[in-house]
C-alpha positions as CSV (number, residue, x, y, z in Angstrom):
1,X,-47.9,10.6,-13.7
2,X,-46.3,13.6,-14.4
3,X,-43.3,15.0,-12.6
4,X,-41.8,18.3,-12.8
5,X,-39.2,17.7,-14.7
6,X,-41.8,16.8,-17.6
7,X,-43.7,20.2,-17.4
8,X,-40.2,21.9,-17.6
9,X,-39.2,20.0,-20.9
10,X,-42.7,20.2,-22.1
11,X,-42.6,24.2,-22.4
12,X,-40.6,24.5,-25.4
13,X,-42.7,28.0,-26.6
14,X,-41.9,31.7,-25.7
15,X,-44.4,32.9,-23.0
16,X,-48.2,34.0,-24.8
17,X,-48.4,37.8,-25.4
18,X,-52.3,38.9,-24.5
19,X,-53.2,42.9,-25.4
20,X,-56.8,43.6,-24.0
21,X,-57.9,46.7,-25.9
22,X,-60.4,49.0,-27.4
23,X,-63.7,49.0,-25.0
24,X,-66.9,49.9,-26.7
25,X,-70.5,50.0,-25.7
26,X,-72.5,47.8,-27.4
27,X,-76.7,48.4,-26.7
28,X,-79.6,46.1,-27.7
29,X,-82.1,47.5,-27.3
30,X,-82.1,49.3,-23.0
31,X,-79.3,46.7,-22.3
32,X,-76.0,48.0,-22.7
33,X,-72.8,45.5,-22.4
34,X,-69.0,46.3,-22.9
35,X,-67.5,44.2,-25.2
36,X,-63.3,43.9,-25.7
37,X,-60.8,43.1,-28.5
38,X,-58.1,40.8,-27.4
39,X,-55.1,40.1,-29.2
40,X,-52.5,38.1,-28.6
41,X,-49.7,35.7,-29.9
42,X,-49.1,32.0,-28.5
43,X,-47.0,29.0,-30.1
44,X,-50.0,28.7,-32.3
45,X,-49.5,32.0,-34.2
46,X,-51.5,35.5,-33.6
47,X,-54.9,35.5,-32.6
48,X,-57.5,38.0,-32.5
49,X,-61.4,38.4,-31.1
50,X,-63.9,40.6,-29.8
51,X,-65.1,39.3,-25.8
52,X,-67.6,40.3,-23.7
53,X,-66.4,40.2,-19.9
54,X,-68.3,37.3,-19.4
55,X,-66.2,35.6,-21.5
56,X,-63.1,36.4,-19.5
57,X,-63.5,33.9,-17.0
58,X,-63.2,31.1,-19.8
59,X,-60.6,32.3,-21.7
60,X,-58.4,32.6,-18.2
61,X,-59.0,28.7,-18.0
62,X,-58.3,27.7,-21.1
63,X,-54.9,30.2,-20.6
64,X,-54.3,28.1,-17.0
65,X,-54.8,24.8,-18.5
66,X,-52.5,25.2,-21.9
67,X,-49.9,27.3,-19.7
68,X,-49.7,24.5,-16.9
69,X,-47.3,26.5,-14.1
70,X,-47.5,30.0,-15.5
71,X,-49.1,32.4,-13.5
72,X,-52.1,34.1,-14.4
73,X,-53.7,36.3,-12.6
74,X,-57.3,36.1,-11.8
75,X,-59.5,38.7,-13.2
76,X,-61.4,42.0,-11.6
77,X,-64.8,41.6,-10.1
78,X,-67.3,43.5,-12.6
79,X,-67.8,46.8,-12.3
80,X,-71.5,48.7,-13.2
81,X,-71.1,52.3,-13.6
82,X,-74.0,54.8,-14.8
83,X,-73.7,58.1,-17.0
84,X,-76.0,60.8,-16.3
């Protein structure tokens, strides 16, 4: 089991750094999607990709379950909007 204490000693790392940036529209075809570029630095080193927002809800698990007691905030509903 583990206690408290063990989570404290277990972060030994400086807090992640996580930069969402650049938004472009992407189209195939009549669908359009937004797609993201994330950057970021963890204990591992710098990292770098391109998400869609789909792929936000993932990558906020994966940064709840290697950052055990750090908050991080959940992530806004989708939004559509339309140009005219």
């Amino acid at each position: 089991m583990t206690t408290f204490r063990d989570l404290l000693l277990f972060r030994t790392y400086d807090f992640p750094e996580v930069i969402v940036c650049n938004p472009i529209v992407k189209s195939t075809g009549p669908i359009k999607h937004v797609v993201y570029t994330l950057k970021g630095k963890d204990h591992l080193g710098d990292f770098e990709g391109v998400r869609r927002y789909s792929d936000f809800d993932t990558f906020r698990e994966v940064l709840v379950t290697r950052f055990i007691g750090l908050f991080i905030p959940g992530i806004p509903s989708k939004k559509t909007t339309v140009k005219t």
